[in-house]
N, CA, C and O atoms as a GROMACS GRO file, in nm:
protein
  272
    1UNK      N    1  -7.246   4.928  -5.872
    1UNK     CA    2  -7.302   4.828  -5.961
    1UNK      C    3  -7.294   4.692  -5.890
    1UNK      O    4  -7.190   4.657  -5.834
    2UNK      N    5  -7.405   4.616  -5.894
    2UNK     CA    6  -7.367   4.487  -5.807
    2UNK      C    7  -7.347   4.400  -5.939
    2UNK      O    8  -7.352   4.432  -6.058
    3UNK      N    9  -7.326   4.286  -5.880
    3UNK     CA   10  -7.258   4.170  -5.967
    3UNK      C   11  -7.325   4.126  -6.070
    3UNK      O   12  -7.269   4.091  -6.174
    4UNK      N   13  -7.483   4.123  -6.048
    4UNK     CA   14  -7.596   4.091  -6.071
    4UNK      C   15  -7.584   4.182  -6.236
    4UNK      O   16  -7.653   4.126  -6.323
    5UNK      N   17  -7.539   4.258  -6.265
    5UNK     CA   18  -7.564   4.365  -6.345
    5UNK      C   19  -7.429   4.374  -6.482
    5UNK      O   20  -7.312   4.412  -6.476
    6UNK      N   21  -7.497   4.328  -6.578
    6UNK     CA   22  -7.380   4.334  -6.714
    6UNK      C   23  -7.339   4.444  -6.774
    6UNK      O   24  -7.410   4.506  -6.854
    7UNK      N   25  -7.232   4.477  -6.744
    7UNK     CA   26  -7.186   4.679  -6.821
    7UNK      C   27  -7.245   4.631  -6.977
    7UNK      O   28  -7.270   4.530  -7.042
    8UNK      N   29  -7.248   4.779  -6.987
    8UNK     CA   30  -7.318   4.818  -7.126
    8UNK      C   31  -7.213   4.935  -7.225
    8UNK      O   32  -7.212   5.057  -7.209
    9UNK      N   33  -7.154   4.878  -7.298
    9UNK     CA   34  -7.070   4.942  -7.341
    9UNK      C   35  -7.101   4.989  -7.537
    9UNK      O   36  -7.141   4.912  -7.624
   10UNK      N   37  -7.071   5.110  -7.551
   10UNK     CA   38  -7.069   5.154  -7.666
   10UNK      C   39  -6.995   5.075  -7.796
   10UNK      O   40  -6.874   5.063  -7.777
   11UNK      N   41  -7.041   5.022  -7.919
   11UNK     CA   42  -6.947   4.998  -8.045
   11UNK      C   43  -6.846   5.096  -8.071
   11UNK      O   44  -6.867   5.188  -8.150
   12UNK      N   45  -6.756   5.085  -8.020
   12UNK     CA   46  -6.667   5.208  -8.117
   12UNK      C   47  -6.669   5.250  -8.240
   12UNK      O   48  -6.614   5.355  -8.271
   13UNK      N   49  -6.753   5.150  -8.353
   13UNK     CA   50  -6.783   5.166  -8.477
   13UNK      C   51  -6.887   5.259  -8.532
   13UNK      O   52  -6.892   5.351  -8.613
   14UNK      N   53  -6.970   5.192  -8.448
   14UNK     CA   54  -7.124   5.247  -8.483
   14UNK      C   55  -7.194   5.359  -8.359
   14UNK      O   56  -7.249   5.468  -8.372
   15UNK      N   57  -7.167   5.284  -8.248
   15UNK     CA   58  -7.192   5.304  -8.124
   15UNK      C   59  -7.298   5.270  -8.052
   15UNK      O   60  -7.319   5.306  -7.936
   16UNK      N   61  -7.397   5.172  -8.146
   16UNK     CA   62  -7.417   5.045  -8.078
   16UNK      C   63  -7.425   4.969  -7.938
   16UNK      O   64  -7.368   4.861  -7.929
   17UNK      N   65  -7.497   5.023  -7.822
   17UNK     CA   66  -7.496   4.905  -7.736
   17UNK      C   67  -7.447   4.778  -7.724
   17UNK      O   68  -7.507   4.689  -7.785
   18UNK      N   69  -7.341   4.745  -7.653
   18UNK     CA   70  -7.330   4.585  -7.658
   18UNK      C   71  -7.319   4.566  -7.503
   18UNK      O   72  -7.296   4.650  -7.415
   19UNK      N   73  -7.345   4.418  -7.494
   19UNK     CA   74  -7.378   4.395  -7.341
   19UNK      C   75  -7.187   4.321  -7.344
   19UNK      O   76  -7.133   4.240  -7.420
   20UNK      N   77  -7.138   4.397  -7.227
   20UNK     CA   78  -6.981   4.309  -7.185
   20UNK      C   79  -7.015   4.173  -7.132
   20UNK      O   80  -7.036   4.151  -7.013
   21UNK      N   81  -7.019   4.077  -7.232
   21UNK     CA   82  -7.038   3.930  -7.122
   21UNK      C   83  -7.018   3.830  -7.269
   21UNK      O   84  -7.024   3.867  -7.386
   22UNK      N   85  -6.996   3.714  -7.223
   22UNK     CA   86  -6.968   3.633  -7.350
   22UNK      C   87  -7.082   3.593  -7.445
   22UNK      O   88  -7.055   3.528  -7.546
   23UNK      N   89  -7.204   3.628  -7.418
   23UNK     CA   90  -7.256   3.627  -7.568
   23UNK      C   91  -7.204   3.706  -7.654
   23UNK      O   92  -7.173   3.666  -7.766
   24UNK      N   93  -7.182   3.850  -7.609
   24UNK     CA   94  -7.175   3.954  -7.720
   24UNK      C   95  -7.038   3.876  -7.759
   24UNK      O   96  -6.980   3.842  -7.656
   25UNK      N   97  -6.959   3.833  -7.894
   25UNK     CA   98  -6.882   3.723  -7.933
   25UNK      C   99  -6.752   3.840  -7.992
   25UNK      O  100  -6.632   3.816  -7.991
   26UNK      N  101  -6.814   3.958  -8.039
   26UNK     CA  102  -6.744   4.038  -8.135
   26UNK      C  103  -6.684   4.164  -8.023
   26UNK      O  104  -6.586   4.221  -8.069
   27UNK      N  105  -6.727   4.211  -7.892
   27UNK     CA  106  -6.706   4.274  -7.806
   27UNK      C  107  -6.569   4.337  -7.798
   27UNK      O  108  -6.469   4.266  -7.795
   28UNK      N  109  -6.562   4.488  -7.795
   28UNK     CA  110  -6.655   4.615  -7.783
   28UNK      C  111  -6.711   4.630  -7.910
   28UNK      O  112  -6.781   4.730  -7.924
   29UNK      N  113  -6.696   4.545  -8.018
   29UNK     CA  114  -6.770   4.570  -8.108
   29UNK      C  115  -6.944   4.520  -8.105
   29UNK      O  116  -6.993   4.471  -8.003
   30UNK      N  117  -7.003   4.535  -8.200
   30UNK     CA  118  -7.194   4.517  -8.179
   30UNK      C  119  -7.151   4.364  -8.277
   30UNK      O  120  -7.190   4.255  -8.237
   31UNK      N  121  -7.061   4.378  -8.416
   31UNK     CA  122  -7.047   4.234  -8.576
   31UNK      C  123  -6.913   4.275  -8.567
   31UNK      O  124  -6.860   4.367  -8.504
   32UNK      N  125  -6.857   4.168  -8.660
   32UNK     CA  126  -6.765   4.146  -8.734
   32UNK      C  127  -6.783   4.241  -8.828
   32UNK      O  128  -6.672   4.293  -8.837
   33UNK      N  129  -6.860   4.299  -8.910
   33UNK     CA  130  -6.853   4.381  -8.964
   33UNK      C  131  -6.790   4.526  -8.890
   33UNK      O  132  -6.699   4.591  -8.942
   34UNK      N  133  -6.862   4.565  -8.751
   34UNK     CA  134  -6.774   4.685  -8.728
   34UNK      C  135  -6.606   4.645  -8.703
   34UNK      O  136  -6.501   4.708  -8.707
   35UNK      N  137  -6.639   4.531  -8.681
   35UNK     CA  138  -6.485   4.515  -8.613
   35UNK      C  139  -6.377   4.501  -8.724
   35UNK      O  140  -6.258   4.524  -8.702
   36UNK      N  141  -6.434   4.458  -8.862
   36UNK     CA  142  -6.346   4.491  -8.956
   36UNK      C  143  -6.308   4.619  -9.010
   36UNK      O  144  -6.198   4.650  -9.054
   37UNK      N  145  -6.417   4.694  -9.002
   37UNK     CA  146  -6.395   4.861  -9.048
   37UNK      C  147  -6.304   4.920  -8.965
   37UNK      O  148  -6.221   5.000  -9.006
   38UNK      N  149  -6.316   4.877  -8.821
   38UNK     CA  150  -6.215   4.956  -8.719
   38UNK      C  151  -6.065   4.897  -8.763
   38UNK      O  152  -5.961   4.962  -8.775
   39UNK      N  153  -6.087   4.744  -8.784
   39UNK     CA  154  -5.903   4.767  -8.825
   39UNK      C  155  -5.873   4.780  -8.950
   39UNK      O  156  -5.760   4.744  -8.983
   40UNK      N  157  -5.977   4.843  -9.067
   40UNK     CA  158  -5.916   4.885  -9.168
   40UNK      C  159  -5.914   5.044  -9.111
   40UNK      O  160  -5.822   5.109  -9.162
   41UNK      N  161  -5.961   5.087  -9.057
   41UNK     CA  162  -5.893   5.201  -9.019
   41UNK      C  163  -5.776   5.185  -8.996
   41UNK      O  164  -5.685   5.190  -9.079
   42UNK      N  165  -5.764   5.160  -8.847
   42UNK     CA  166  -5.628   5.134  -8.819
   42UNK      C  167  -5.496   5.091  -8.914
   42UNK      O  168  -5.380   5.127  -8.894
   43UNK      N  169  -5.538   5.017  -9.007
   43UNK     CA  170  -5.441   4.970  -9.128
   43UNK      C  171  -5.420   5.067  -9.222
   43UNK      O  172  -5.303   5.068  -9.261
   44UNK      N  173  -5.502   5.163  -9.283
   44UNK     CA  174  -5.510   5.252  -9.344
   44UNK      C  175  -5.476   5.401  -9.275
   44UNK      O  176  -5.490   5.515  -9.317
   45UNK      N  177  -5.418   5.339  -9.136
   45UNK     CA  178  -5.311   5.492  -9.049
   45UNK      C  179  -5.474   5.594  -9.069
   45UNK      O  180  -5.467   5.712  -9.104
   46UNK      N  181  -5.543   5.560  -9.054
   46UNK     CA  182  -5.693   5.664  -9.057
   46UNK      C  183  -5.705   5.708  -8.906
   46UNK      O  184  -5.757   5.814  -8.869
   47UNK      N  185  -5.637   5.588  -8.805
   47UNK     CA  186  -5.648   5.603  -8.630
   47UNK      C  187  -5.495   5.633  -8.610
   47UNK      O  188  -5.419   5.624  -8.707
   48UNK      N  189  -5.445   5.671  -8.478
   48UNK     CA  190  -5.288   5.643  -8.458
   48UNK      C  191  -5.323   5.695  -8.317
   48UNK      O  192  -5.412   5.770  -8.276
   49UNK      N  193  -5.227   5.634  -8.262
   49UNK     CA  194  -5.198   5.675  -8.088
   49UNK      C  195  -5.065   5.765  -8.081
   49UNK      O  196  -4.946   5.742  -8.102
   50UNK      N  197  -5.138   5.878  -8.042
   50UNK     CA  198  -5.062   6.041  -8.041
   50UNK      C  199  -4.919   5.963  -7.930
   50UNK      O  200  -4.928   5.903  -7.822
   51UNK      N  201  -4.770   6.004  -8.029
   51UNK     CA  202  -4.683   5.969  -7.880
   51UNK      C  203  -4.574   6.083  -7.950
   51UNK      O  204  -4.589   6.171  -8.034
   52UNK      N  205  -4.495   6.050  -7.896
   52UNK     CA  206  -4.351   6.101  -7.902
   52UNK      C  207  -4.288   6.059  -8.064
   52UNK      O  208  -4.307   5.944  -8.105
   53UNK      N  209  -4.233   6.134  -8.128
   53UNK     CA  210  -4.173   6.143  -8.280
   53UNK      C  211  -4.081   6.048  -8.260
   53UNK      O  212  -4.027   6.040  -8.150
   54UNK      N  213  -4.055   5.981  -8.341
   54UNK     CA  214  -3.894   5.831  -8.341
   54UNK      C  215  -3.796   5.928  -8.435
   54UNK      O  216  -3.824   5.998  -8.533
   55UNK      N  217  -3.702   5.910  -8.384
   55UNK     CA  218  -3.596   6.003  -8.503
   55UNK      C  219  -3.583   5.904  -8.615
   55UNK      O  220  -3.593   5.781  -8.619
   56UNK      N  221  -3.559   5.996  -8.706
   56UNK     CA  222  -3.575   6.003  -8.859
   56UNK      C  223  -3.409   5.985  -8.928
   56UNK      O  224  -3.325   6.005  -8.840
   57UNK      N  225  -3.355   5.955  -9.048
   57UNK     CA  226  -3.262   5.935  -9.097
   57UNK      C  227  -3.175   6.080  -9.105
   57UNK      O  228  -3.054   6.101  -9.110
   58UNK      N  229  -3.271   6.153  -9.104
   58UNK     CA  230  -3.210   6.306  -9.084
   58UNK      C  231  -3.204   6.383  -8.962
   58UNK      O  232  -3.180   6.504  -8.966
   59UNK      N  233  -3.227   6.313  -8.841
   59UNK     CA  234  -3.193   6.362  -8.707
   59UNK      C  235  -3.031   6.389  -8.730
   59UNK      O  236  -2.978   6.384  -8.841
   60UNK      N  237  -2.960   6.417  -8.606
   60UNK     CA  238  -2.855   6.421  -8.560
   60UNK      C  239  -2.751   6.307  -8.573
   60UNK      O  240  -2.631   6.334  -8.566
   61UNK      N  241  -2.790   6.193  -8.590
   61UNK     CA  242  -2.698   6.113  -8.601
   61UNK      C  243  -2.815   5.947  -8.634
   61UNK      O  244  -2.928   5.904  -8.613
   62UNK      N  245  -2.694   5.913  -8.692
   62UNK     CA  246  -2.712   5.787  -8.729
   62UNK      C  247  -2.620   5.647  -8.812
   62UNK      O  248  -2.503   5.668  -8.844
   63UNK      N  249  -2.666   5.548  -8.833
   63UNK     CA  250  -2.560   5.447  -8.824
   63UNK      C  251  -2.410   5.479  -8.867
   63UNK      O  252  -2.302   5.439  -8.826
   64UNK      N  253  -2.454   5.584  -8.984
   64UNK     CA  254  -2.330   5.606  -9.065
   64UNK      C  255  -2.259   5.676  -9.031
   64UNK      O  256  -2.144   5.635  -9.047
   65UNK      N  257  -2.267   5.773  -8.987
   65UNK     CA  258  -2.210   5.898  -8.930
   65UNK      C  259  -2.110   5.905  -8.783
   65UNK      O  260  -2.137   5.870  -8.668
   66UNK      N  261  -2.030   5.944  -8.822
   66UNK     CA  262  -1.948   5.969  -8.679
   66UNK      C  263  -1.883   6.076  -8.654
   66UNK      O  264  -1.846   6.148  -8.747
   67UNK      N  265  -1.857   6.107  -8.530
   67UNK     CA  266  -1.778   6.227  -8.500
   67UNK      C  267  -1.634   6.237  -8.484
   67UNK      O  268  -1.574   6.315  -8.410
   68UNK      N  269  -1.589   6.158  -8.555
   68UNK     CA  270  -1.412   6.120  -8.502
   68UNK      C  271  -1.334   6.181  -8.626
   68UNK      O  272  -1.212   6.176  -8.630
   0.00000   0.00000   0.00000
């Protein structure tokens, strides 16, 4: 790709064309409108980034508990 040339990237919302460069204002989004739906997803736990489980109050141990 030479320099000359603006990536063209998908809305994650809609999926939407948007050009990567500072007109597009709302980028990777197309509006403010997708870009609000995506973080009411996100707020509404509708998205989540797959990781590793956090232990829970019922793991193996915790504040209260001791072995002595």
């Amino acid at each position: 790709m030479s320099q000359d040339e603006t990536p063209v990237v998908n809305c994650p919302t809609c999926g939407k064309s948007v050009l990567w460069n500072e007109s597009s204002r709302y980028r990777p989004f197309c509006s403010d409108r997708c870009k609000l739906i995506d973080l009411g997803e996100w707020a509404a736990e509708e998205k989540v980034i797959q990781g590793s489980q956090l232990l829970s109050d019922r793991d193996e141990w915790s504040e209260g508990s001791s072995k002595d």
